[in-house]
N, CA, C and O of each residue as an XYZ file, in Angstrom:
536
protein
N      97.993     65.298    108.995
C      96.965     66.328    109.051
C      97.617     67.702    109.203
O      98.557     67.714    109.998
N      97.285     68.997    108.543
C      97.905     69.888    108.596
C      97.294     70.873    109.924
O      96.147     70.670    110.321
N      97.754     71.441    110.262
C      97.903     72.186    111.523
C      97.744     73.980    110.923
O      98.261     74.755    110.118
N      96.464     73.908    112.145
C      95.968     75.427    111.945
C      96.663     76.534    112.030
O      97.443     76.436    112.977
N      96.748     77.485    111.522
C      97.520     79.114    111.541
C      96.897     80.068    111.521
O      95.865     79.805    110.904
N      96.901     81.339    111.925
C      96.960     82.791    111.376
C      97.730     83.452    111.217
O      98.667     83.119    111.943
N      98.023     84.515    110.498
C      98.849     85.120    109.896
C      98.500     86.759    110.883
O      97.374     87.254    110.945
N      99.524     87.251    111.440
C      99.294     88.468    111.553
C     100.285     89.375    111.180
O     101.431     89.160    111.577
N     100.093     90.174    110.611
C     101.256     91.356    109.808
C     100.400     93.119    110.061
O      99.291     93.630    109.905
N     101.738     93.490    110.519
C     101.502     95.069    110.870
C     102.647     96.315    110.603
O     103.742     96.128    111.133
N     102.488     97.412    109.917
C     103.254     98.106    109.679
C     102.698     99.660    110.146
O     101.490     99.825    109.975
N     103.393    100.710    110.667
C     102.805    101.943    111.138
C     102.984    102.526    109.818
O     103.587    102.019    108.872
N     102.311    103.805    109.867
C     102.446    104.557    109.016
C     103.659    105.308    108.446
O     103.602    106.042    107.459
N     104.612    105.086    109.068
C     106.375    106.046    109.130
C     106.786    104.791    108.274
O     107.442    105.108    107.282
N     106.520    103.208    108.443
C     107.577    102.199    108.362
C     106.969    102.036    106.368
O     107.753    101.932    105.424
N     105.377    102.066    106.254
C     105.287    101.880    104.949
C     105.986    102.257    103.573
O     105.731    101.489    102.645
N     106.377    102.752    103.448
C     107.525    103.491    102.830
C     108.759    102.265    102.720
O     109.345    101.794    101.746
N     108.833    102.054    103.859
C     110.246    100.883    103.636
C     110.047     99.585    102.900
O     108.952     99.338    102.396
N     111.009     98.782    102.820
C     110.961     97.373    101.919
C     109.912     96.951    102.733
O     108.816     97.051    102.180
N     109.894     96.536    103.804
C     109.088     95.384    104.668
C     107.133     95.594    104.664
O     106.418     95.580    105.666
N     106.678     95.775    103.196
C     105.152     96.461    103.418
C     104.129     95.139    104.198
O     104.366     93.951    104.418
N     103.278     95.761    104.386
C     102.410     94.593    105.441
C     101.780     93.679    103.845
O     101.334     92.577    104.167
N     101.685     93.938    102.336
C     101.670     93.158    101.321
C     102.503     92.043    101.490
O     102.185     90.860    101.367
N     104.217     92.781    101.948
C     105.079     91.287    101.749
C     105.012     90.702    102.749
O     105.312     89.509    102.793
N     104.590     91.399    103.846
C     104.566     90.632    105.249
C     104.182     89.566    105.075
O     104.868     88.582    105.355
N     102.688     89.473    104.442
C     101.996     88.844    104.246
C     102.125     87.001    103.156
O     101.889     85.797    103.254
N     102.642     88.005    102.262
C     103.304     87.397    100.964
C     104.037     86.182    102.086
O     103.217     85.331    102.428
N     105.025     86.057    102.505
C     105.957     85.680    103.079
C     105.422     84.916    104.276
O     106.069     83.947    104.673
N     104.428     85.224    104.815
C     103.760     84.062    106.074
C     103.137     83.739    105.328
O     102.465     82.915    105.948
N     102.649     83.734    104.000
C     101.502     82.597    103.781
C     102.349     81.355    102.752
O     101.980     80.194    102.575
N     103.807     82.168    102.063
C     104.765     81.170    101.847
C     105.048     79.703    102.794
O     104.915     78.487    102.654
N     105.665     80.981    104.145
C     106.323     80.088    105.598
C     104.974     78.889    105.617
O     105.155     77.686    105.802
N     103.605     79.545    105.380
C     102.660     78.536    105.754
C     102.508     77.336    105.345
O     102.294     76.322    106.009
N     102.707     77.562    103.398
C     102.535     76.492    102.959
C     103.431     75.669    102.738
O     103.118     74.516    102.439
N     104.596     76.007    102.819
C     105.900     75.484    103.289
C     106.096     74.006    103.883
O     106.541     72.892    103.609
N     105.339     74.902    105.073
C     105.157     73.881    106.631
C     103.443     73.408    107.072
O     102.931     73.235    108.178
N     102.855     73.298    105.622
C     101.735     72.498    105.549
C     100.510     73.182    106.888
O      99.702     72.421    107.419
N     100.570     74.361    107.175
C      99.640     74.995    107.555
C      98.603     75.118    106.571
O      98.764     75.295    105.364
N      96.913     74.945    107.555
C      96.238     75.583    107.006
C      95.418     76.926    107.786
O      94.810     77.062    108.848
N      95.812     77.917    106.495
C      95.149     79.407    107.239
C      94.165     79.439    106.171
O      94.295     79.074    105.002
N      92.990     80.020    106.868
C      91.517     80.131    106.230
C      91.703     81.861    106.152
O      91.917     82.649    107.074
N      91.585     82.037    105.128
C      91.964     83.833    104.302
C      91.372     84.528    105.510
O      92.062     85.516    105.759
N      90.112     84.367    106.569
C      89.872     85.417    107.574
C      90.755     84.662    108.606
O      90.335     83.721    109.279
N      91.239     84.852    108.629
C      92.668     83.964    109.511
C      93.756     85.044    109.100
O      94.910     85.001    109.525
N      93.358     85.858    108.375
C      94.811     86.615    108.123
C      94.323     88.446    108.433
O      93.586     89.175    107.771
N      95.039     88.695    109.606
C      94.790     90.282    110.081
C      96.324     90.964    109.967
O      97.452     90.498    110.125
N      95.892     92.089    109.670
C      96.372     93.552    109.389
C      96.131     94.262    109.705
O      95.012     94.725    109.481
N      97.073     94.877    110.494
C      96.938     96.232    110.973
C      98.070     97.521    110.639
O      99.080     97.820    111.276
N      97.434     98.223    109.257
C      98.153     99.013    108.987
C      98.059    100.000    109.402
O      97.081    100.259    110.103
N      99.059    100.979    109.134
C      98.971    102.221    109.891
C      99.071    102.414    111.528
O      99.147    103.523    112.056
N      99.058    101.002    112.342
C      98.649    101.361    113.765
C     100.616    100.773    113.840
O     101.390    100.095    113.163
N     100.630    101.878    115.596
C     101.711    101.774    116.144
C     101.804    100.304    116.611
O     100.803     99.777    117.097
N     103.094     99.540    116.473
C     103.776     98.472    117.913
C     103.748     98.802    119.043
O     103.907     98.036    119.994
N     103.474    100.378    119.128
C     103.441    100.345    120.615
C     102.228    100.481    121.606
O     102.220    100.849    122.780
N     101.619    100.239    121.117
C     100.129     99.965    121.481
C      99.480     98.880    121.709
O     100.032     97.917    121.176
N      98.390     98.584    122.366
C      97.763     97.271    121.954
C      96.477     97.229    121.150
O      96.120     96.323    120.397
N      95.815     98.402    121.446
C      94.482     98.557    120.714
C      94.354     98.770    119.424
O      94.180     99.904    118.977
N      94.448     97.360    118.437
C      94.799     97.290    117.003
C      94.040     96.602    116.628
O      94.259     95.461    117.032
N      92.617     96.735    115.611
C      91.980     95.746    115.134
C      91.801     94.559    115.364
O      91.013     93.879    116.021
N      93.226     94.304    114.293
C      94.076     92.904    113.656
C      93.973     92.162    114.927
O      93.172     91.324    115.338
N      95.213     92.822    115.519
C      95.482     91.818    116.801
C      94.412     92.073    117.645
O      94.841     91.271    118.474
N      93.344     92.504    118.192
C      92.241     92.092    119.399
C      91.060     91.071    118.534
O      90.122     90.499    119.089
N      91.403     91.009    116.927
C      90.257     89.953    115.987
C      91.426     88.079    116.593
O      90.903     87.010    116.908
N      92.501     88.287    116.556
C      93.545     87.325    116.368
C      93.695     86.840    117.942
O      93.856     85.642    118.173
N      93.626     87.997    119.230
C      93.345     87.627    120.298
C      92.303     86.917    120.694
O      92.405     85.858    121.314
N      91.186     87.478    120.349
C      89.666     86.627    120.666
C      89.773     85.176    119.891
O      89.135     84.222    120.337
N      90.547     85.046    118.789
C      90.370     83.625    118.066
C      91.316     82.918    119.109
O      90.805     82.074    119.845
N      92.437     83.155    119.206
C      93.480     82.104    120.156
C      92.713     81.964    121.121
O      92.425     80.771    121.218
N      91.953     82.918    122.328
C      91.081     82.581    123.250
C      90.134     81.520    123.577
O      89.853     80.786    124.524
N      89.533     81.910    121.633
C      88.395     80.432    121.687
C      89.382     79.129    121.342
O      88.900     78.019    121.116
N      90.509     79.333    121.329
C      91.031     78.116    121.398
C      91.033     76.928    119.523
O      91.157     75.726    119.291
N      90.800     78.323    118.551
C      90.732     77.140    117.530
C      92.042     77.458    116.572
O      92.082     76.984    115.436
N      92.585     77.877    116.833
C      94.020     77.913    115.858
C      95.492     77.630    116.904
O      95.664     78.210    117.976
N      96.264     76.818    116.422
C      97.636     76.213    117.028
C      98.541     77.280    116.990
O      99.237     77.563    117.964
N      98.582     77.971    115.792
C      99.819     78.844    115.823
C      99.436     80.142    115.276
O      98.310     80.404    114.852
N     100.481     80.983    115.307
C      99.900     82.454    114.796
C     101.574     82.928    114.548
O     102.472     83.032    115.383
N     101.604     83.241    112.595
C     102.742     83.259    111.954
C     102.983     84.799    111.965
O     102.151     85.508    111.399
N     104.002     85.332    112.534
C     104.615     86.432    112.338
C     105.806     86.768    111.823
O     106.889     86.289    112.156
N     105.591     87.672    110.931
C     106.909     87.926    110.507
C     108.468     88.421    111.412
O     109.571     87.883    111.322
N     108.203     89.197    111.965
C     109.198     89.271    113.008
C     109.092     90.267    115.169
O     108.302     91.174    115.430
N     109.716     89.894    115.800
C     108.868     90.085    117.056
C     108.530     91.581    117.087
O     107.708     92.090    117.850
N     109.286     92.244    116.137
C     108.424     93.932    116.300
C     107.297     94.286    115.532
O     106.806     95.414    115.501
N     106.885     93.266    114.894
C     105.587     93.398    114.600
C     104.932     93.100    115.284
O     103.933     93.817    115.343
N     104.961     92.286    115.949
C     104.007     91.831    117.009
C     103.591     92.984    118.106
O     102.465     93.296    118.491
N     104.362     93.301    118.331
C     104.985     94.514    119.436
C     106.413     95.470    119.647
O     107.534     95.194    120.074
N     105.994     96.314    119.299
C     107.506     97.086    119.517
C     107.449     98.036    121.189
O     107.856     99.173    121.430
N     106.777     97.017    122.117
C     106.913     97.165    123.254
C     106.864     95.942    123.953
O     106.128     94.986    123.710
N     108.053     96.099    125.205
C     108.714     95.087    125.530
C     107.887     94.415    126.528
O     108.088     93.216    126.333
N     107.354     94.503    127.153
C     105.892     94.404    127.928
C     105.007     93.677    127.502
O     104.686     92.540    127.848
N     104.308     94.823    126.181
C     103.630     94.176    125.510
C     103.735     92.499    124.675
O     102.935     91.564    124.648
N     105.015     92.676    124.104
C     105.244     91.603    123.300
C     105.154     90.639    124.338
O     104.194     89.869    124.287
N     106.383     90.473    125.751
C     105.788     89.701    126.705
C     103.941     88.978    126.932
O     103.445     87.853    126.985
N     103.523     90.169    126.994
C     102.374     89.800    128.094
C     101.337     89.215    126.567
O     100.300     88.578    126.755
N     101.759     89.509    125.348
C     100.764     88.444    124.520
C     101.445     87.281    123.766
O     100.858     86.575    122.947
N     103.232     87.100    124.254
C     103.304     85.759    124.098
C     102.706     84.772    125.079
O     102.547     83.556    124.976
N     102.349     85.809    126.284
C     102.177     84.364    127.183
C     100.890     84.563    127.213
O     100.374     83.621    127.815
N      99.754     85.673    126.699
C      99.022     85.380    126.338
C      98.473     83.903    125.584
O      97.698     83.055    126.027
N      99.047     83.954    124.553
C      98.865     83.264    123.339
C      98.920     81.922    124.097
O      98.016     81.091    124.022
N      99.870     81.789    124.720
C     100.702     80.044    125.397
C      99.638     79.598    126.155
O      99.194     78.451    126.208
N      99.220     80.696    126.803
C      98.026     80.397    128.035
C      96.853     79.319    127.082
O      96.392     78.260    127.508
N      96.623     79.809    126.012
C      95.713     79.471    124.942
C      95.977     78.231    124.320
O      95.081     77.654    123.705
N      97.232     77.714    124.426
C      97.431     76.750    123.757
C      97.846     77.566    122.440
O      98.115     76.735    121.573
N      97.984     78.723    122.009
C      98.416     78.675    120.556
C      99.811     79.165    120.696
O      99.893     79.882    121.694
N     101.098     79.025    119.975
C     102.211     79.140    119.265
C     102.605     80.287    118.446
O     102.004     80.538    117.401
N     103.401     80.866    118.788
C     103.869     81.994    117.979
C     104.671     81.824    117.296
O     105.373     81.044    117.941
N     105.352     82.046    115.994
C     106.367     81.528    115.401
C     106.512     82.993    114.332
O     105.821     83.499    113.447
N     108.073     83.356    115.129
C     108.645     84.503    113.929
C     109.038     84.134    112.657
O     109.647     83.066    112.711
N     108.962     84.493    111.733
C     109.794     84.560    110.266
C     111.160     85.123    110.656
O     112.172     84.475    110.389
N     111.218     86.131    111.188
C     112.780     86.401    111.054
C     112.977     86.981    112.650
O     112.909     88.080    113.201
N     113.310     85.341    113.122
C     114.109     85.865    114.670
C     114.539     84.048    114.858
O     114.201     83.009    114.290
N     115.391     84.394    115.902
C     116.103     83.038    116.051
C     114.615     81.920    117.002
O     113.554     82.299    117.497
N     115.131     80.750    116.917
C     113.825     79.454    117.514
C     113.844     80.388    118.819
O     114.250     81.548    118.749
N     113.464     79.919    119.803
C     112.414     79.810    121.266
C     112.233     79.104    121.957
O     111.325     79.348    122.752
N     113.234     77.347    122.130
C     113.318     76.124    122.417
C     113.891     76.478    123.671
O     113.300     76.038    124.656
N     114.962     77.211    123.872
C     116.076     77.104    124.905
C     115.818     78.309    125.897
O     115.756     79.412    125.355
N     115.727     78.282    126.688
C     116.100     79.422    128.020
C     116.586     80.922    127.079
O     115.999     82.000    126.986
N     117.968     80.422    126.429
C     118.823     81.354    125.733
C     118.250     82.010    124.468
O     118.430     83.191    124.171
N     117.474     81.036    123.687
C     116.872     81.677    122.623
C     115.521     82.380    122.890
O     115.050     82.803    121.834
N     114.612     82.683    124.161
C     113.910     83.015    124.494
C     114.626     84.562    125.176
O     114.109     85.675    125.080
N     115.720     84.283    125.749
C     116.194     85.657    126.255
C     116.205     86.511    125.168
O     115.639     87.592    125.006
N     117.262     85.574    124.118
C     117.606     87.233    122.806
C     116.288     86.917    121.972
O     116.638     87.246    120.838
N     115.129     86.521    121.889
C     113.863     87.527    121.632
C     113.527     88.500    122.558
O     113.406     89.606    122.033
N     113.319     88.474    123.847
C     113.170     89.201    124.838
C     113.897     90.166    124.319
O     113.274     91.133    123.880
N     115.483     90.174    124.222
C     116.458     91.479    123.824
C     115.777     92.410    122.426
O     115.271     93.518    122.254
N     116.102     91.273    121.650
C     115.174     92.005    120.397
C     113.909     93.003    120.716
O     113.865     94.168    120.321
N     112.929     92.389    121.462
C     111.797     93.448    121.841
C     112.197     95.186    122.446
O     111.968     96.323    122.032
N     113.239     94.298    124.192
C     113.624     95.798    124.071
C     114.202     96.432    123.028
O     113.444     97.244    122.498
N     115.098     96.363    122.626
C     115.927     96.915    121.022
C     114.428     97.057    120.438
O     113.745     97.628    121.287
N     113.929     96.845    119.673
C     112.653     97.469    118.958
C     112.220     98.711    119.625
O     112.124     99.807    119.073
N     111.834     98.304    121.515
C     111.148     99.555    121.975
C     111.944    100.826    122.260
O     111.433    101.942    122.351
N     113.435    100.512    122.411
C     114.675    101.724    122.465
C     114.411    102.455    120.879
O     114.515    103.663    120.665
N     114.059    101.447    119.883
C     114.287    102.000    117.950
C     113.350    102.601    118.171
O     113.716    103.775    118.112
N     111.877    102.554    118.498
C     111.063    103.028    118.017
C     110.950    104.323    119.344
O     110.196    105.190    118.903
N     111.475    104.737    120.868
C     111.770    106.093    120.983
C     112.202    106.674    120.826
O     111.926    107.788    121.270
C-alpha cells in the first residue's frame, strides 16, 4: 500500500532568479514521490513563493501544518532543510512539530536523520542557512 505525502516547496523573492525555482522544487518531490511509491493528492502540494525562511507566517506551510495536525498524511517531502526554514528555531520547533503528529519529514538534499549524528549536521545546516540568510 502506498504511503501518504505532501510536498512543500518555497523560494523568497531574492532566491527566484537562481537554479533552485519553487517549479523544480516541485518537479523533483513529486519525482522523489513517485520513486518511493508515495501518494500525494495535487492539494497536497503547497507553495510559498516569494515569502521569507525566516518567518513562519506562510500560507503553504500553516495549509501543510493544519493537515499534519489532523493527522492524515505520514510524510511531508522537502526539498532541502532551508526551505523549510532558514531559521534555526524555527526549523527545530516544526520538525518536532510535525513528529508530535505522527508525520515525517524527509529532505531531498540533506543527509538521513536515523542517528544522533545525522540529526546534529541537519541542525548545523539550519544554523548555516540562518548565518546565509543575515
Amino acid at each position: 500500500m502506498n504511503k501518504t505525502a505532501a510536498i512543500y516547496a518555497r523560494v523568497s523573492s531574492d532566491r527566484q532568479k537562481e537554479q533552485h525555482t519553487i517549479a523544480s522544487q516541485t518537479a523533483a518531490l513529486q519525482e522523489y514521490g513517485q520513486l518511493h511509491q508515495y501518494t500525494i493528492r495535487p492539494e497536497w502540494i503547497f507553495e510559498d513563493e516569494g515569502y521569507s525562511g525566516s518567518v513562519l507566517a506562510r500560507p503553504g506551510l500553516e495549509r501543510l501544518r493544519d493537515l499534519a495536525a489532523e493527522g492524515v498524511i505520514e510524510t511531508v517531502l522537502v526539498y532541502g532543510p532551508d526551505r523549510l526554514s532558514r531559521n534555526y528555531a524555527y526549523q527545530t520547533l516544526l520538525l518536532e512539530e510535525f513528529a508530535r503528529h505522527g508525520t515525517q519529514v524527509l529532505f531531498l538534499k540533506a543527509p538521513a536523520t536515523e542517528t544522533p549524528e545525522e540529526r546534529l549536521l541537519v541542525q548545523f545546516q539550519g544554523m548555516i542557512a540562518e548565518y546565509e540568510r543575515a
